[in-house]
Wavefront OBJ file of the C-alpha trace (Angstrom):
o trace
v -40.804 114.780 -129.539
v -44.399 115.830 -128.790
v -45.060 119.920 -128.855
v -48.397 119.896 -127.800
v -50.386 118.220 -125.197
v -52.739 115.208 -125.996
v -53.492 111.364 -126.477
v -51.016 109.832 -129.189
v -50.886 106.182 -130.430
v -47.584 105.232 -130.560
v -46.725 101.654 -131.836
v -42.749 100.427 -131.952
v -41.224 98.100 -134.842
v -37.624 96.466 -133.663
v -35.333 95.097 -136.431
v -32.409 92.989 -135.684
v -29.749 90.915 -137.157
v -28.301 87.917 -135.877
v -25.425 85.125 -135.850
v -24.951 81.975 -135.820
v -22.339 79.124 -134.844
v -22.162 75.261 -134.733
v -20.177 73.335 -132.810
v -17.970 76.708 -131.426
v -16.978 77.224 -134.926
v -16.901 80.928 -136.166
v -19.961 82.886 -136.052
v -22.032 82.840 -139.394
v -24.537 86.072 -140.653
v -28.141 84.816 -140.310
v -29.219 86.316 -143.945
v -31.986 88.627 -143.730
v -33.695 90.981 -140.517
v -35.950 90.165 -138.333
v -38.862 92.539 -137.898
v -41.602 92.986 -135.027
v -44.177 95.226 -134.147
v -45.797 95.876 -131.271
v -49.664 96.461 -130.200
v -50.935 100.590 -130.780
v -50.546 101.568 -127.244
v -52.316 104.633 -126.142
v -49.712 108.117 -124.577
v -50.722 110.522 -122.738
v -48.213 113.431 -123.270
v -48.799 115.716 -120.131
v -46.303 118.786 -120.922
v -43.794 118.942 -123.571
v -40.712 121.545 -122.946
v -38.158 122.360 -125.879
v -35.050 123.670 -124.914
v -31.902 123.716 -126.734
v -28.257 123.905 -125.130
v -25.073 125.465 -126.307
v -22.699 123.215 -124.259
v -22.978 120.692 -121.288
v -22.559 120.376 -118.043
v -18.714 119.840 -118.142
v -18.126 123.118 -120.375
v -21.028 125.324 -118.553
v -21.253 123.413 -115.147
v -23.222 126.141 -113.662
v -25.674 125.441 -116.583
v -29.765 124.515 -116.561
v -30.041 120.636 -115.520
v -26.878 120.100 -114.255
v -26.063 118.292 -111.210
v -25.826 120.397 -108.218
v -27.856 123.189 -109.105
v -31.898 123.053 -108.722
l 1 2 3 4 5 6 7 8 9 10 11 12 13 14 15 16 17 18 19 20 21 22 23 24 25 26 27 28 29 30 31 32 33 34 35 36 37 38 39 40 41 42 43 44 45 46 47 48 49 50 51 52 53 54 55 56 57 58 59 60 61 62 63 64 65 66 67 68 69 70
């Protein structure tokens, strides 16, 4: 979450697990995680807004945000 205004770098690493399985036999734990980042990309945050919320839509349907209701 961004509370101001601004130009942010903002780079993303994804980690993952995988399997593995020969001849349709059961699948086998790849040992280890895979890691990858990505290129520093440059975000422009326009407006940040914080609100928090008691309840949702199906306890307060009348409520800010919920469908229906501008």
């Amino acid at each position: 979450m961004y509370q101001q205004t601004g130009d942010f770098q903002l780079s993303v690493t994804t980690t993952f697990r995988g399997t593995y399985s020969v001849n349709g036999g059961p699948n086998m734990p790849i040992p280890g995680t895979g890691q990858f980042a990505s290129p520093s990309q440059k975000v422009s945050v326009w407006r940040s807004i914080t609100r928090n919320y008691a309840d949702n839509c199906i306890v307060n349907p009348r409520g800010e945000g919920c469908p229906g209701l501008p």
